[in-house]
Phi, psi and omega in degrees: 000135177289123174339305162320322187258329177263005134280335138331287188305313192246020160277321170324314211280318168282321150313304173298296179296323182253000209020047171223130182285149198261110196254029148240217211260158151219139197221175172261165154208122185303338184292350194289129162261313205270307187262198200247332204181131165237128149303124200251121185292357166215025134241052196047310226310196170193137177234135182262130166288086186289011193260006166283335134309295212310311189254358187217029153087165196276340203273324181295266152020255184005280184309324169311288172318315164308297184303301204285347175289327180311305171280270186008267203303334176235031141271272268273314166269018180062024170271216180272083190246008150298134168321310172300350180281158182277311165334313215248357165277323181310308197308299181317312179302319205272335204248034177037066206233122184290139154306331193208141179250153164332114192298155158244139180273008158297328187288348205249110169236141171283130166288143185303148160255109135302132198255120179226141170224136183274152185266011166230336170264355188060021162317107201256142174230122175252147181226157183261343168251133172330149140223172196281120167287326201264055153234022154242194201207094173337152190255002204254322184230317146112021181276156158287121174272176192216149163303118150260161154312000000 
């Protein structure tokens, strides 16, 4: 999808779900890690996540645009457009807009282990942050440990 069409796509969206027009920009930006999409309060704009087309589709997509039109449409009218407000829970409910979007499973990378063994009881300690062997000790025997494989 092009910058073009997904600005197209979501003035359409705003017109039909909100009956109101949507007059900045919406662009994708790869840079998005976390979320689906943000609304930026203070140039309106809206940036979109392309790899939520990628792995979920246009319907994600969709549901994205909704939720940031939702903050759009009541900052822009001075209501409640934080999540915790009721207005903009109202909103969401009312234009069927997802709360939360769909993880991506590209994003779910396994985290490293480290593996340590004392060198005199074989004691195995997996840890997730690296540490210095030589300023520990096994707790089990009071042996030296060493980085295994």
């Amino acid at each position: 999808m092009t910058a073009q069409k997904l600005q197209e796509l979501v003035e359409e969206i705003s017109k039909v779900h909100f009956n109101k027009s949507f007059s900045h920009t919406a662009r994708f930006n790869p840079r998005l890690r976390t979320t689906g999409g943000r609304y930026l309060l203070v140039s309106h704009d809206i940036e979109i996540n392309p790899k939520y087309l990628e792995e979920h589709g246009l319907d994600e997509v969709i549901g994205i645009i909704k939720h940031e039109l939702c903050h759009y449409h009541l900052h822009l009218e001075g209501k409640g457009y934080k999540h915790r407000d009721k207005d903009f829970r109202e909103l969401l409910e009312e234009v069927k807009a997802p709360r939360f979007c769909t993880p991506l499973v590209s994003s779910k990378t396994e985290r490293k282990t480290y593996s340590y063994k004392c060198t005199a009881c074989s004691m195995q300690f997996i840890r997730k942050k690296r540490m210095n062997t030589l300023r520990y000790v096994c707790g089990k025997c009071g042996g030296k440990i060493k980085h295994s494989n």
